[in-house]
N, C-alpha and C positions, 0 to 999 in steps of 0.2 A: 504494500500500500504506500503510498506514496502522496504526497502534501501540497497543493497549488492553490497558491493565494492564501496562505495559512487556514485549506480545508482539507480533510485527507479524502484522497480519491483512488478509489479502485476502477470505476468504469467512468469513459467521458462521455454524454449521450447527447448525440448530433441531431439533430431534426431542423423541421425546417422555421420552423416560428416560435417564440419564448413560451407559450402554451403547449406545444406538443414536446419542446424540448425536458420545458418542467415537472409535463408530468411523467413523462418516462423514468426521470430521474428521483420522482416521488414516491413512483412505485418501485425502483430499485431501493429506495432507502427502506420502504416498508418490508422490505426482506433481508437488510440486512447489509444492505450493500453500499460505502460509501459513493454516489455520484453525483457527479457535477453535471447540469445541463449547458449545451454552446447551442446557440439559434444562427441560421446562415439566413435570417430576414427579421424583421422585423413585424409582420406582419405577414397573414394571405395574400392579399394583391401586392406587396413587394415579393414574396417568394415567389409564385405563380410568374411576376416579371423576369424576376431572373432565369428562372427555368424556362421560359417562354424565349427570351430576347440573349441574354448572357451566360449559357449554358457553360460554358467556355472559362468564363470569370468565375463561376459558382462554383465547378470542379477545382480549380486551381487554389480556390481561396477555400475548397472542404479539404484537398492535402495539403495547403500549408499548414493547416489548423493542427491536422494530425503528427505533422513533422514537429509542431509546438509542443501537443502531446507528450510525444517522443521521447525528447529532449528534457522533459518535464517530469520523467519515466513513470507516466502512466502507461498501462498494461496491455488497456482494454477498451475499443471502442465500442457502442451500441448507436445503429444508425436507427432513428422513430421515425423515420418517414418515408411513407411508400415512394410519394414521388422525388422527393428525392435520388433515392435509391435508384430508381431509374432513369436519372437522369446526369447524374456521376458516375466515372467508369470506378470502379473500388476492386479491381481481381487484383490489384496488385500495389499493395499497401504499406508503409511501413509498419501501420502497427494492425495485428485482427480488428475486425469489422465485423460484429454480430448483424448480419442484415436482412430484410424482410427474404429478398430471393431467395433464402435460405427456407425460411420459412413457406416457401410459393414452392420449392422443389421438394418439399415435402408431404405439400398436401396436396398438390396438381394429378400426382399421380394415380392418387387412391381415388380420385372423384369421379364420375361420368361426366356432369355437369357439375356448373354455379353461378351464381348471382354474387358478381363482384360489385361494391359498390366504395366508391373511390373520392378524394377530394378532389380530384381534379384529371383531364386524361392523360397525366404521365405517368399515371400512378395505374390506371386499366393497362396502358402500352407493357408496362414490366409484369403485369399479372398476365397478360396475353402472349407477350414474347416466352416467358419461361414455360407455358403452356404447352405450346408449338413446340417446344424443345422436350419435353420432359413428358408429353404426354397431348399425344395429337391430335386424339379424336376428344380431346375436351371439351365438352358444349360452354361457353363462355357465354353470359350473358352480361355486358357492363355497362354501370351506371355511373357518371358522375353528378354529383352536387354539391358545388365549390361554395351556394350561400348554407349551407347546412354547416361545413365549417367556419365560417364566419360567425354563423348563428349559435356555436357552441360555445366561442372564441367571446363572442358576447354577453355571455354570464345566464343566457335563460337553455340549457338545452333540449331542455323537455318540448319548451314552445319551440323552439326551430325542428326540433324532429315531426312534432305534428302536422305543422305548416310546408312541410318538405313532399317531394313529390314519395318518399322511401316509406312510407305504411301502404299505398298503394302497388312499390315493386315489388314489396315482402310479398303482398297476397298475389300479384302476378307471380313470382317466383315457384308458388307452392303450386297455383292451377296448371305451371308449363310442367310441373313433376321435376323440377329440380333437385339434387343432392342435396346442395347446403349452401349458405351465405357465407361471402367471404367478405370479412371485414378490413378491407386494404386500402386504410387511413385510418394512422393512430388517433386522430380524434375522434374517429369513434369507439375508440378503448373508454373514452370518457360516459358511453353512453349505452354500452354494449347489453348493459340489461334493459334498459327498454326496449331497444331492439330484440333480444330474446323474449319478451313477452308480449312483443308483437307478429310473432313468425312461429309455424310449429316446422319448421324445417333448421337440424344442424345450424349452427353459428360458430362460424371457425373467425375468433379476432387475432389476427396475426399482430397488433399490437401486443395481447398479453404472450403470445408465445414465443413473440421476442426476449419478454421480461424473462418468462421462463427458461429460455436457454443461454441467455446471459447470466443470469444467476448462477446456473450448472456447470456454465465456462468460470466462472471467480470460486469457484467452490471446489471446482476436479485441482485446481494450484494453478499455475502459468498455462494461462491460454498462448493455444498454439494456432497456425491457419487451420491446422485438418479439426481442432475440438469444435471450431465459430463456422466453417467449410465456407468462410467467405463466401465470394462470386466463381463458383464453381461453373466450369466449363458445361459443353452439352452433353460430353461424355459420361460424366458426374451420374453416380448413382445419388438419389434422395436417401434418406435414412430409414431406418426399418422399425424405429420405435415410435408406438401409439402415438397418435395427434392430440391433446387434450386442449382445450382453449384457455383453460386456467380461469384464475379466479379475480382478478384484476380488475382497475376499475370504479369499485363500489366506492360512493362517496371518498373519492380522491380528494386532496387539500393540499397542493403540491405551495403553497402561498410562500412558504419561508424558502423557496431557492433562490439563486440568483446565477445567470447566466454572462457565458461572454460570448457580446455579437458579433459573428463574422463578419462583416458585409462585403461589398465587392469592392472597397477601398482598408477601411481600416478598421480594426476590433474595438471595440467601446462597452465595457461591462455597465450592464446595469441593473434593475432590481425586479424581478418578476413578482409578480400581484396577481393572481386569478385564483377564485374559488369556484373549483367543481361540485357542482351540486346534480350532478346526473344519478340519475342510478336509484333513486329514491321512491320510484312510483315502479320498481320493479319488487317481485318476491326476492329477496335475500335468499332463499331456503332454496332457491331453483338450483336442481344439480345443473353439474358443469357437462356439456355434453361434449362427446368423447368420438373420436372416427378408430373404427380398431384395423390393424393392421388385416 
């Protein structure tokens, strides 16, 4: 474990806006794990900018951050954002990278179908690329709704889910006979049980099953590439152990972190503030549902 900014840090967790960053890192501490969150925007419509227009500046300025890491000898990165993820090349990293594709080439292949639904379409592109690769007759269905996280991001998430066009794709989901819901956008880790108790079909949130294998990687000792399997090529076998969505999530309170913002000029720490209140108008008691091998 190791000390930056006089806080001790085991994992750095990358994302794309000071709300998905924080809470990743919220839920990393609720286990146990010291992390620090880094934001590469400032916001949705500045990240969505840069991934949109400066793809190029946003990669460069996510390895420098890591090179800063590095040098900082932190251990362990965790990247919370789908589209991100797909839109930084990360196979070849100075430090591991616990990343969603990881998570996509583990569950792609066990599915017939899904109902992705996503903040934005960079984040369907890397659900649908790793698809194509890892299992090809996958029926994808995707959805984006980029005011939905806005609408999270904005303190009511209950009200932006209902007003969302996403209670309407849940029940088209289940009449087209889909497998399961894939949730590929951490901010709806923030919200994942209303979603589950709006849908009687599987909810896989690739949010919490990041947590969970980051955690496993800071717990097995010195994460290595093959424990995090990084951005594994197409030849890449997925893993062989149970998909469980975990438990993640629930009344999250991520308010006391504080991040350092990347931007596409220069870093400027500042003080994260957002209280999640998701999760509240779901059953608590709901088991976690599970994809078996």
């Amino acid at each position: 474990m190791t000390v930056v900014g006089g806080e001790l840090c085991e994992v750095a967790v990358i994302a794309g806006t000071p709300y998905d960053s924080g809470l990743g890192a919220h839920l990393l501490r609720a286990e146990g794990v010291a992390a620090l969150p880094y934001a590469t925007a400032t916001s949705p419509d500045e990240q969505d900018s840069l991934q949109d227009r400066s793809p190029d500046i946003l990669e460069a300025s996510f390895h420098d951050l890591l090179e800063q890491l590095r040098r900082q000898q932190v251990q362990l990165a965790m990247l919370f954002c789908n589209s991100l993820s797909s839109v930084v090349d990360h196979g070849n990293t100075v430090l591991p990278v616990v990343s969603p594709l990881t998570v996509y080439r583990e569950v792609l292949p066990r599915l017939r179908s899904s109902l992705v639904v996503a903040g934005n379409a960079h984040a369907l592109l890397g659900v649908e690329r790793t698809a194509r690769l890892t299992n090809a007759g996958h029926r994808m269905l995707g959805v984006s709704d980029p005011m939905l996280v806005r609408g999270i991001e904005n303190g009511d998430p209950e009200a932006a889910f209902a007003a969302s066009h996403l209670p309407n794709s849940l029940r088209r989901a289940k009449d087209l006979g889909l497998d399961a819901v894939i949730l590929a956008c951490t901010h709806l880790t923030a919200i994942k049980r209303i979603i589950a108790a709006s849908c009687d079909l599987i909810v896989i949130d690739v949010g919490s099953m990041l947590v969970d294998r980051t955690v496993s990687a800071v717990r097995n000792g010195s994460p290595t590439r093959s424990e995090t399997t990084l951005s594994c090529g197409p030849g890449e076998s997925p893993r062989s152990s149970p998909i469980r969505t975990g438990d993640h999530g629930r009344d999250a309170n991520p308010a006391d972190g504080r991040l350092l913002h990347v931007g596409a000029i220069s870093p400027d720490r500042q003080r994260y503030e957002a209280v999640i209140t998701a999760g509240k108008a779901a059953n608590p008691a709901q088991p976690t549902s599970a994809i078996q091998p």
